[in-house]
C-alpha positions in Angstrom: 14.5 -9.9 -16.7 18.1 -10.3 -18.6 19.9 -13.1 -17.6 19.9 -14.8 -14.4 23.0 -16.4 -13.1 21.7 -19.2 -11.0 24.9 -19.7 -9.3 24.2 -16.7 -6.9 20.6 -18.1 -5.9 20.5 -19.1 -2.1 19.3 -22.0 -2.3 19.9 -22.3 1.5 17.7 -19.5 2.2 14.8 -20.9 -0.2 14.9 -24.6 1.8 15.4 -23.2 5.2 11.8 -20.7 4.3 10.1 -24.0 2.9 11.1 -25.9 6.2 9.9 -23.2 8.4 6.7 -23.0 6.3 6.0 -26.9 6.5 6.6 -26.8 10.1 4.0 -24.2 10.2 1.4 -26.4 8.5 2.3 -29.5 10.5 1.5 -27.3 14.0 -1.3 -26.0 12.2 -2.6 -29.5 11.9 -2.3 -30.0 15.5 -3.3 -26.9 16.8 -7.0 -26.4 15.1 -7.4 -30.8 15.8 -11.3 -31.4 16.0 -12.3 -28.0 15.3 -14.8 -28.7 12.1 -14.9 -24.8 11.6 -11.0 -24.4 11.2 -10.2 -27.6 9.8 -9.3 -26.4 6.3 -6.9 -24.1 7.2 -3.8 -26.5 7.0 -5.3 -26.5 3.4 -5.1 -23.2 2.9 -2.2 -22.3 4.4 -0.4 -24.7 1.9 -2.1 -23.0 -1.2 -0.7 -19.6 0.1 2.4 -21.1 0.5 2.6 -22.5 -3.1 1.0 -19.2 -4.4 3.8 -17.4 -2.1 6.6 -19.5 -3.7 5.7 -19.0 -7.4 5.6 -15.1 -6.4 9.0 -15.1 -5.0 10.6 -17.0 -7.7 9.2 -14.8 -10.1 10.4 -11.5 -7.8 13.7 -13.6 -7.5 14.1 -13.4 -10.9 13.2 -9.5 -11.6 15.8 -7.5 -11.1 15.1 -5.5 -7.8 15.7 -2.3 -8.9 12.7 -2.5 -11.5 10.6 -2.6 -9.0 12.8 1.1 -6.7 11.6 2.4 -10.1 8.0 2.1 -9.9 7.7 3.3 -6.5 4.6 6.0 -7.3 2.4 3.4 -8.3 3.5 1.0 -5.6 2.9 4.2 -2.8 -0.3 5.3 -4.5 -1.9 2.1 -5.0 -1.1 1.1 -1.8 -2.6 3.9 0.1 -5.9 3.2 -1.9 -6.2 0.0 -0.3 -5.5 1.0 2.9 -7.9 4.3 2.4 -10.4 1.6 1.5 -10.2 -0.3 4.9 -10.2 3.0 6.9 -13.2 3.5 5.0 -14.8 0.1 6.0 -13.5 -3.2 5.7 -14.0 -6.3 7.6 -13.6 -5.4 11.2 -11.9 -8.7 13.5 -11.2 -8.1 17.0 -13.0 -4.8 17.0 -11.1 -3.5 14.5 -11.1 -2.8 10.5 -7.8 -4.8 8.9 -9.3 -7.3 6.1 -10.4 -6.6 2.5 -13.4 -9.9 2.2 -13.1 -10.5 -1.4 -15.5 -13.8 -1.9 -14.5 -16.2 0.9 -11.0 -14.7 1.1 -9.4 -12.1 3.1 -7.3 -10.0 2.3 -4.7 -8.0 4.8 -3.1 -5.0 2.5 -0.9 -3.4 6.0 1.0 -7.2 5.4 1.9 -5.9 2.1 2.4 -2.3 3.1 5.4 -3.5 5.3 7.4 -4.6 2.0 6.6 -1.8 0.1 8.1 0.4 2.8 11.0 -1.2 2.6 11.1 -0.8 -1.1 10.4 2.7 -0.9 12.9 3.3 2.1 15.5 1.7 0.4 15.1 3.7 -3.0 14.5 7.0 -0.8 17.9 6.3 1.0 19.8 5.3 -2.8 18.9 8.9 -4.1 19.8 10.7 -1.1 23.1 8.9 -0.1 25.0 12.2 -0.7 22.7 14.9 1.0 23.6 15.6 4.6 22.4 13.8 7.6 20.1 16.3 9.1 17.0 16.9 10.3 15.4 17.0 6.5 16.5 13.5 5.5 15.3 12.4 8.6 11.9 14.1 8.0 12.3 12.9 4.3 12.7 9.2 5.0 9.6 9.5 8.0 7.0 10.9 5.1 7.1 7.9 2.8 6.4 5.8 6.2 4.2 7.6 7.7 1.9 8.5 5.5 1.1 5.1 5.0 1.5 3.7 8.5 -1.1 6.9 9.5 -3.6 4.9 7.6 -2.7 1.5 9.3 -3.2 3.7 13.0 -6.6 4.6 12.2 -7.6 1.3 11.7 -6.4 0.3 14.2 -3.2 -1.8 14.0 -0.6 -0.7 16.7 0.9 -3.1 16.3 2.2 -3.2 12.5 2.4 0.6 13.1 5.6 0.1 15.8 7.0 -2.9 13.0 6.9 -0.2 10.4 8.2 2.3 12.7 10.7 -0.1 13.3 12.0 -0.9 10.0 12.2 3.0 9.3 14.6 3.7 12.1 16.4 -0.4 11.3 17.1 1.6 7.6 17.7 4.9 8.7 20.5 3.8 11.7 22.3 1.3 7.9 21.7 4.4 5.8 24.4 6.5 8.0 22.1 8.4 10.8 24.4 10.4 12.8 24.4 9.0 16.6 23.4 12.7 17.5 20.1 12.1 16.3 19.4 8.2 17.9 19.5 9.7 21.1 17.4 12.7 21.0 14.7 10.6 19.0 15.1 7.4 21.3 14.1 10.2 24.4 11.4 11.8 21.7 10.2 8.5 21.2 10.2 7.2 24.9 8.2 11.1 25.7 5.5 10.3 23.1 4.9 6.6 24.6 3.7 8.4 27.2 1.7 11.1 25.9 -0.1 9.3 23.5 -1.4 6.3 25.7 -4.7 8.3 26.8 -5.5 8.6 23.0 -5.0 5.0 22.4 -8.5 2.7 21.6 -9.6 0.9 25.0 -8.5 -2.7 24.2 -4.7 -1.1 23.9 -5.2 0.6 27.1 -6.4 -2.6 28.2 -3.7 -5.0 26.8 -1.1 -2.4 28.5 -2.5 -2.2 31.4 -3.4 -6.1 32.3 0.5 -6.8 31.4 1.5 -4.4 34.4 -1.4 -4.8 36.7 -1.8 -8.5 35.8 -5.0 -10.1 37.4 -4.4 -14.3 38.0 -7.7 -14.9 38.5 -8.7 -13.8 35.2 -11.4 -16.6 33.2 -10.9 -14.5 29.4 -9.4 -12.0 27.5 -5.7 -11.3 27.1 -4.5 -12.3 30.9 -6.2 -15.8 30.3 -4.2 -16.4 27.1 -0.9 -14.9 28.6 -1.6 -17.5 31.4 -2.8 -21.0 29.4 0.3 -19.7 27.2 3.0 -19.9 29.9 1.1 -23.0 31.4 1.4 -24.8 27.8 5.2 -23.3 27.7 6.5 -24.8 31.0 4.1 -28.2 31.0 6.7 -29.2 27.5 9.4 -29.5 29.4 12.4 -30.4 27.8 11.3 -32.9 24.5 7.4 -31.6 24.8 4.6 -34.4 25.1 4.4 -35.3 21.8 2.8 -34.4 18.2 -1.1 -34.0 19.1 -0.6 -34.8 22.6 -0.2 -31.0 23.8 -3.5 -30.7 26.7 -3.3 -27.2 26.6 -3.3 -27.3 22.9 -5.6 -30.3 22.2 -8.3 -29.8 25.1 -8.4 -25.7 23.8 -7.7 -23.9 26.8 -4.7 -21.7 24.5 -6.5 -19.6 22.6 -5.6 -18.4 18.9 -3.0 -21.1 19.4 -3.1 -21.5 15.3 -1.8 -17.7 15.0 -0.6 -15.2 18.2 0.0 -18.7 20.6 1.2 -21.0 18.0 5.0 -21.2 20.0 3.6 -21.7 23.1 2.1 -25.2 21.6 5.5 -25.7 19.8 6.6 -25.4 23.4 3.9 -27.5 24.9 4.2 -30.6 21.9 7.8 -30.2 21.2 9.5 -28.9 24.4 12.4 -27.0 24.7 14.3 -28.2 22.2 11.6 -28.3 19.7 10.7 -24.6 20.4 15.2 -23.5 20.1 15.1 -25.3 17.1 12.4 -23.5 15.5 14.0 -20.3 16.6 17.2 -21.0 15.5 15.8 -22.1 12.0 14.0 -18.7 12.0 17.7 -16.9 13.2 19.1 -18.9 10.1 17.0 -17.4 7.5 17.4 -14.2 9.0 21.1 -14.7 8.7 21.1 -15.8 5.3 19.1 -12.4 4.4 22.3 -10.4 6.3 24.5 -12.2 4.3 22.7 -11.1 1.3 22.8 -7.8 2.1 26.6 -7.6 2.7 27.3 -8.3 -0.9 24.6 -6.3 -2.4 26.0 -4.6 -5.6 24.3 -1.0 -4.3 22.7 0.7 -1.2 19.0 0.0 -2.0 19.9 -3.6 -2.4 21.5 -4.2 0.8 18.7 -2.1 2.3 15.9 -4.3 1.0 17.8 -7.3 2.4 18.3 -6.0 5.2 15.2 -4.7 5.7 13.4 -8.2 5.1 15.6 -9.6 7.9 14.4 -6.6 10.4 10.9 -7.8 9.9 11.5 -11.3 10.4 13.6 -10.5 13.6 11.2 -7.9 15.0 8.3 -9.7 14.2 9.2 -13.5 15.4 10.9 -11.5 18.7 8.0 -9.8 19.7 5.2 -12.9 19.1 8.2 -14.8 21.2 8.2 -12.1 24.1 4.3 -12.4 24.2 4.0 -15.9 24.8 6.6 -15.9 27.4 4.9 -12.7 29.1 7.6 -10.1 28.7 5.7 -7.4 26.4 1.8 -7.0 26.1 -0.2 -9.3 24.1 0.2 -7.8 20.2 -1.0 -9.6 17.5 2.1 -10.5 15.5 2.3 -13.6 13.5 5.7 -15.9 14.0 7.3 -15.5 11.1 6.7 -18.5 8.5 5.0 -20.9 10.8 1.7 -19.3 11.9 -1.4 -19.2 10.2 -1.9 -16.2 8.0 -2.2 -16.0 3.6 -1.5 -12.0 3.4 1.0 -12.5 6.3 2.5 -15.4 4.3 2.3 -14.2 1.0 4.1 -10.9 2.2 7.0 -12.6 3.9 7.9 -14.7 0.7 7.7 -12.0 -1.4 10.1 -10.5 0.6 12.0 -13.5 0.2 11.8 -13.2 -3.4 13.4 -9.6 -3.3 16.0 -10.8 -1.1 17.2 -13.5 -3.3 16.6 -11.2 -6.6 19.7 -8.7 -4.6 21.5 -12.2 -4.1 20.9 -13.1 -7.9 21.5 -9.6 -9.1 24.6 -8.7 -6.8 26.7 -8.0 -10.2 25.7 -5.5 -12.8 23.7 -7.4 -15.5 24.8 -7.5 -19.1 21.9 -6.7 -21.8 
């Protein structure tokens, strides 16, 4: 580990992530109220989060670059564990995404996210000074790829397009030529299109009730849109109070614990409950830019920046589907909804962040 100089640790970043994370378990509380069968997840959700902060003060303290050098074992062992689900896990939601290991599950495509950005970042350190063509392109897409194939099959859309999205998020920082965002933003837009007969039923579904919308809808994704925006607009500007959501409380928002968990912020806390909880998201993703900029190397300011992608994309998208302006995905809210591999995986990527913040200067041996 060498020696750590303390005086670069953001401490700002570290209480701004243990806010977010106590807010979490707070709506937690509120959200599952009277259900017997999900009352201990406010408990559990707070062991993650203490296992999660004794990982990422532990990270914090590794030097980053330890862990560019073990990339094999990080790539291999990670496409075991997703081989493993593809082979048959526990299927959720008509679909294969948890390890059941005793009474806990276990989501390794959480992890997976991190470790492309660890691989990303080391690919993009070693090839700062090839040319910007077509094979560094191609170069950078394998080491995503060939694990987000894996996350596909499963399958997990959704986690697919946040890994696809943290590729190109690296690729644009890393120097891609503005040739090349342009011909794979039309590529891109081209296989949308193409590849939506080939996608499983419920996507087909979830695409197709967000432009063909039916209000009269009693279940599935429609009704959750709707109870969502309902819950949203009955908050008003201060929300009705801790516990005293209807939508919430009386269950007619569904997952509201996980995918819906703004929309009761929204519905308990009102407007300015649900800006404040953004902007304290914003802040942590700021303090990760930050970072970044005065990251001694390339693969540091990568991982930084990297972390801050995810946070962004994710807590944009899960924002954009309780408000009806994407199809419903099943993307946490960064932080505050219940989730331990989605938890865990976010604060170690807090840890990696603050180990380029703490490690920003060469270190003396």
């Amino acid at each position: 580990m060498g020696r750590v100089n303390w005086r670069h640790f953001d401490f700002w970043l570290l209480g701004a992530m243990i806010l977010a994370i106590a807010f979490g378990v707070v709506m937690i509380r509120s959200a599952i109220a009277g259900n017997e069968i999900l009352a201990q997840l406010p408990q559990r959700q707070i062991i993650f989060a203490s296992i999660g902060l004794a990982i990422a003060m532990l990270v914090a303290m590794i030097d980053y670059r330890y862990w560019l050098v073990m990339y094999i074992p990080m790539y291999v062992t990670m496409l075991i564990l997703l081989f493993i689900i593809f082979l048959g896990a526990q299927a959720v939601f008509g679909a294969a995404r948890w390890l059941q290991l005793g009474e806990i599950f276990i989501q390794p495509t959480e992890l997976a996210k991190i470790v492309v950005i660890l691989l990303l970042a080391r690919y993009f350190e070693v090839t700062q000074d090839r040319p910007k063509d077509w094979r560094w392109i191609a170069g950078s897409f394998f080491w995503m790829f060939s694990l987000a194939l894996w996350i596909f099959l499963q399958p997990n859309l959704s986690n697919v397009i946040v890994m696809s999205v943290i590729w190109f998020a690296l690729l644009w920082q890393a120097g891609l030529p503005l040739k090349y965002v342009f011909m794979m933003g039309s590529g891109g837009i081209v296989l949308s299109v193409v590849a939506f007969p080939f996608l499983a039923p419920y996507q087909q579904a979830r695409v197709l009730n967000f432009l063909f919308p039916d209000p009269n809808a009693s279940y599935g994704a429609v009704y959750n849109v709707l109870q969502a925006l309902i819950a949203i607009g009955s908050g008003g500007l201060t929300g009705k109070g801790y516990g005293a959501g209807t939508q919430t409380q009386l269950r007619f928002l569904k997952v509201r614990h996980t995918d819906f968990i703004f929309s009761a912020i929204s519905e308990e806390f009102g407007f300015v409950g649900a800006v404040s909880v953004l902007l304290l998201i914003g802040f942590i993703i700021w303090r990760c830019l930050r970072i970044a900029r005065q990251a001694r190397d390339l693969s540091g300011a990568l991982i930084a920046y990297g972390v801050a992608v995810l946070l962004f994309f994710q807590g944009a998208v899960n924002v954009a589907v309780n408000l009806n302006l994407i199809p419903v995905t099943g993307l946490p809210l960064p932080f505050i909804s219940y989730g331990g591999s989605g938890l865990l995986s976010l604060m170690l990527g807090i840890g990696l962040v603050e180990s380029v913040a703490l490690h920003h200067q060469v270190l003396d041996f």
